[in-house]
N, C-alpha and C positions, 0 to 999 in steps of 0.2 A: 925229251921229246920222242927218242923212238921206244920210249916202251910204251906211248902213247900208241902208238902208230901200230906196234904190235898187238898191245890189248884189243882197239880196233881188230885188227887180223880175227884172233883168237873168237871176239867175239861173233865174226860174222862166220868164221868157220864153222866153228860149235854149232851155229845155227843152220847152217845151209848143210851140212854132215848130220846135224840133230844123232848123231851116236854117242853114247853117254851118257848120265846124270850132270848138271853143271857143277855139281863140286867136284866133279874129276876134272873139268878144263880149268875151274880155277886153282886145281893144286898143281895141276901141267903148268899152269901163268906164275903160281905164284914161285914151283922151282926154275923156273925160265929165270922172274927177279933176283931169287937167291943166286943166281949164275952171273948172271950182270952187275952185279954189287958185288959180287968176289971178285969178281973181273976188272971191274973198272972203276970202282969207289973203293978207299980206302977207311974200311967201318967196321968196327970189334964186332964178335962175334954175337954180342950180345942183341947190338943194334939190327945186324943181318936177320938175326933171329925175330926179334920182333917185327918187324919189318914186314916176313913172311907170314906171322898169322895175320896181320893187318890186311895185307896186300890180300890173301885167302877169304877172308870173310868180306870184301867190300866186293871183287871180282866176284864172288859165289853169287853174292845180291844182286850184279850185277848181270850176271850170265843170265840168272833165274829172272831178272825182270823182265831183260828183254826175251826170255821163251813166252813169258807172261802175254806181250804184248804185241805177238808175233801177229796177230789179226788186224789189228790197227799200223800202216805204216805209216802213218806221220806221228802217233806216239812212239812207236821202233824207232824213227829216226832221230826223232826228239832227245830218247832215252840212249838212242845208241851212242849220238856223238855229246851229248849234255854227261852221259855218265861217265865217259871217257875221258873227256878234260876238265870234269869239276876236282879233282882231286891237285891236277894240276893248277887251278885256278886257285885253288886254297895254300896250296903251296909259299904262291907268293904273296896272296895276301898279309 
């Protein structure tokens, strides 16, 4: 739940800072998760690893969408928290 609560962060950062390309904040997000899974999950190095380009390219789509939809706020908000915890929602389906 708090990498939930981070990627939130991250996203609203990136946007309110607008400094960057979004696949530089999703490569900042995605070694943040490679940190937090060496940290505190115990998962071979291979899983870590995939993990990261997962985490990279669903955050990159995610960052990029919502630059996308920075004109419309109730699809920003829609997209900001719906993108946020759909992955978690799949999780435990």
């Amino acid at each position: 739940m708090i990498e939930v609560l981070i990627l939130l962060a991250f996203a609203k950062i990136q946007e309110a800072v607008n400094a960057g390309k979004a696949w530089q904040w999703a490569a900042a997000y995605s070694v943040f998760s490679v940190l937090w899974n060496l940290l505190f999950n115990q998962m071979p190095w291979l899983h870590i690893a995939l993990l990261a380009l997962v985490v990279f390219v669903y955050v990159w789509g995610y960052f990029a969408l919502l630059r996308r939809l920075s004109d419309s706020i109730a699809l920003w908000l829609l997209a900001y928290i719906g993108g946020a915890f759909a992955p978690l929602l799949l999780a435990f389906i």
